[in-house]
C-alpha positions as CSV (number, residue, x, y, z in Angstrom):
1,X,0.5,-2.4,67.7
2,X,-0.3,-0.3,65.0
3,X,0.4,-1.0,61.2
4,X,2.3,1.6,59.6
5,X,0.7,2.5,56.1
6,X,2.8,3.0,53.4
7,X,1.3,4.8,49.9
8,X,3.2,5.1,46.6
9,X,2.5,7.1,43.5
10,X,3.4,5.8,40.2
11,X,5.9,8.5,40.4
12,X,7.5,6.2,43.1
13,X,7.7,3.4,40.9
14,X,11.2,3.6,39.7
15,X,10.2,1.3,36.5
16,X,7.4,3.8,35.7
17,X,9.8,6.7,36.2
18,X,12.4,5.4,33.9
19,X,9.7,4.2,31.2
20,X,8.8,8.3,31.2
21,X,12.3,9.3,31.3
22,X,13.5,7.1,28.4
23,X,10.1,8.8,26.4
24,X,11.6,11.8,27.0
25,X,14.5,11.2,25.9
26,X,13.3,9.5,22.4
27,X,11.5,12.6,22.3
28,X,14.0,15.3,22.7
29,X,16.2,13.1,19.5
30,X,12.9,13.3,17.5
31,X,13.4,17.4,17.5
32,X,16.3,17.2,16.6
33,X,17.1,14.6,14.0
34,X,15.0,16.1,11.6
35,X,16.9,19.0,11.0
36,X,20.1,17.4,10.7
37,X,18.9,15.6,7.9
38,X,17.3,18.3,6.1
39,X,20.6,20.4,6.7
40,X,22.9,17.7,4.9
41,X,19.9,17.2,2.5
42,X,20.0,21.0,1.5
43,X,24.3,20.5,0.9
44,X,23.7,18.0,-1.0
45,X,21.5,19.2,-3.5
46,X,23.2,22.7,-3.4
47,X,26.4,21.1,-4.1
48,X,24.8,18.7,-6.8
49,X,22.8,21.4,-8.9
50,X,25.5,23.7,-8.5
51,X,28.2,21.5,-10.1
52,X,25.4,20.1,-12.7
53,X,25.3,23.7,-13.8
54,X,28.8,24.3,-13.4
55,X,29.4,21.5,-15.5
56,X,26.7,22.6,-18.4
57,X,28.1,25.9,-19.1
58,X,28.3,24.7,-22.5
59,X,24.7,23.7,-23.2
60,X,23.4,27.0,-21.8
61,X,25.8,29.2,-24.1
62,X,24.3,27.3,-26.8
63,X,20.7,27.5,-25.3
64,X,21.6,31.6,-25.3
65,X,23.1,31.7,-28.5
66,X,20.0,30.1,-29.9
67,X,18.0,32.9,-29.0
68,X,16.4,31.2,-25.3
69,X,15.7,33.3,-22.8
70,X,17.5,33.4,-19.4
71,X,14.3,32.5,-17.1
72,X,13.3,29.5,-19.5
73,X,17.0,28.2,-19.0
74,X,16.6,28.7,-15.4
75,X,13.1,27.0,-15.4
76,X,14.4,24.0,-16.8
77,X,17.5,23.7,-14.2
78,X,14.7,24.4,-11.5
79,X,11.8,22.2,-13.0
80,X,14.8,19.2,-12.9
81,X,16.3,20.1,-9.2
82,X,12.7,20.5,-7.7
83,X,10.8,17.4,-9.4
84,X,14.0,15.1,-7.9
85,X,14.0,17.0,-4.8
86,X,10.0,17.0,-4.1
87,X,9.7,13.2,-4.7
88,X,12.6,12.0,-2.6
89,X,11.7,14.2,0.0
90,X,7.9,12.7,-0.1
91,X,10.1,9.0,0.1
92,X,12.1,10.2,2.5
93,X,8.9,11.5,4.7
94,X,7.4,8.2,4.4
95,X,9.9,6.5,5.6
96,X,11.1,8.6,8.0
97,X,7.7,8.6,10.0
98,X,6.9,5.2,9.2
99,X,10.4,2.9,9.6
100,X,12.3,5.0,11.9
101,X,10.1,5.5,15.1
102,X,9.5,1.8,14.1
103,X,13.0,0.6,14.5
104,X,13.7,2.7,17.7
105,X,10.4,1.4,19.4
106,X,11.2,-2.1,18.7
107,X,15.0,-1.2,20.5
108,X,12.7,0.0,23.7
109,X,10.1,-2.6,23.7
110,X,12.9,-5.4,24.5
111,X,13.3,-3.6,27.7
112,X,9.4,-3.4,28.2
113,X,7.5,-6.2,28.0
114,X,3.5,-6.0,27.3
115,X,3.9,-3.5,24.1
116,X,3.1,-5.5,21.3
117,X,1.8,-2.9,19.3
118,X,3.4,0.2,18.1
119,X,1.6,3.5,16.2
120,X,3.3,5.2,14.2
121,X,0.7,8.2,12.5
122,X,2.2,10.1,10.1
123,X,2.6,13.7,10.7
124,X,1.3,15.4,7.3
125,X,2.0,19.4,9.0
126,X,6.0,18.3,9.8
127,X,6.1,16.3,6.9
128,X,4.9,18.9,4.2
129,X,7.5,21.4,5.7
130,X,10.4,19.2,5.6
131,X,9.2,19.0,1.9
132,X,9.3,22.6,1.5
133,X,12.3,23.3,3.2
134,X,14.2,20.7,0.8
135,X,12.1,22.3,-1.9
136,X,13.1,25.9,-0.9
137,X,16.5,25.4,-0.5
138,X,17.0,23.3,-4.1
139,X,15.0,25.9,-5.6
140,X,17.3,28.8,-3.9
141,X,20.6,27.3,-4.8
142,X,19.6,26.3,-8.2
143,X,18.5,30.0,-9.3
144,X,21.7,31.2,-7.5
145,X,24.0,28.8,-9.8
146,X,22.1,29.8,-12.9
147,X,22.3,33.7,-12.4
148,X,26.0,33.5,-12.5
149,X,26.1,31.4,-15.1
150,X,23.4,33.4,-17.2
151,X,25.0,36.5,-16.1
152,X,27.6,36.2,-19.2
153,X,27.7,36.4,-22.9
154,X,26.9,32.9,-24.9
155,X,31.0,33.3,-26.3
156,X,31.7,33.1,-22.6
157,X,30.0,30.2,-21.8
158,X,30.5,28.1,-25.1
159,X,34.1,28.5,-24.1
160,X,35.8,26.2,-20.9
161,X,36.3,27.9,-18.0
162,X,39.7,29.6,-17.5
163,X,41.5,27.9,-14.9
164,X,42.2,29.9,-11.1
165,X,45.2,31.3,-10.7
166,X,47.9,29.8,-9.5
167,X,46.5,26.2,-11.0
168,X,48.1,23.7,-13.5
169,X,46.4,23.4,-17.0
């Protein structure tokens, strides 16, 4: 009689193919959880400088009534936001390459045995724009919340804000 030969790929392997589909998987969250923290990063500190500015009307009515300028008021709501904004987002990079793929390799490599090492290279391109994104949109929202504030007259601002209509004093 004769043997019958059977050959298998690693595609066959159904450990092998799982190992490749969990990588892609892992892979397809790493596109996308960037962005969702950069997105609630950006509403954060749009909210944050807005309010702070909101809440300083005072101080820049004075600042304007003392003979300052508009763009050196605005430089100094900016040069605050982005110095805050730059380093936390450097952290934040940092940690983000570094801990996270850490913590989710670790999760895999109970189901895999044999990886006892895991590299985690930080990516300086993806990093440096998720700094500038944060950056950019800091910067944007903070000259936005200071134009309408420096849009009026020093009276105005040294003054508290009239209440909406239709509110309670």
């Amino acid at each position: 009689t004769v043997p019958d030969w059977y050959v298998y790929t690693r595609d066959d392997n159904a450990g092998y193919e799982e190992y490749g589909q969990n990588a892609e998987r892992v892979n397809n969250i790493a596109k996308v959880f960037p962005v969702f923290f950069i997105l609630v990063a950006a509403l954060v500190c749009m909210t944050t400088m807005t309010r702070m500015i909101e809440e300083q009307r005072q101080q820049i009515g004075t600042l304007k009534a003392l003979g300052y300028g508009d763009g050196v008021i605005a430089v100094k709501y900016l040069a605050y936001g982005l110095m805050f904004t730059i380093s936390g987002a450097f952290v934040g990079v940092l940690l983000g390459e570094k801990i996270l793929p850490w913590v989710i390799m670790n999760a895999y490599g109970m189901l895999y045995t044999g990886m006892k090492e895991y590299l985690t290279p930080l990516n300086w391109e993806e990093g440096g724009l998720a700094i500038l994104a944060s950056a950019l949109c800091t910067g944007v929202a903070t000259v936005v919340a200071c134009y309408k504030e420096l849009a009026a007259r020093p009276a105005q601002l040294m003054r508290p804000e009239a209440p909406k209509n239709g509110k309670r004093i």
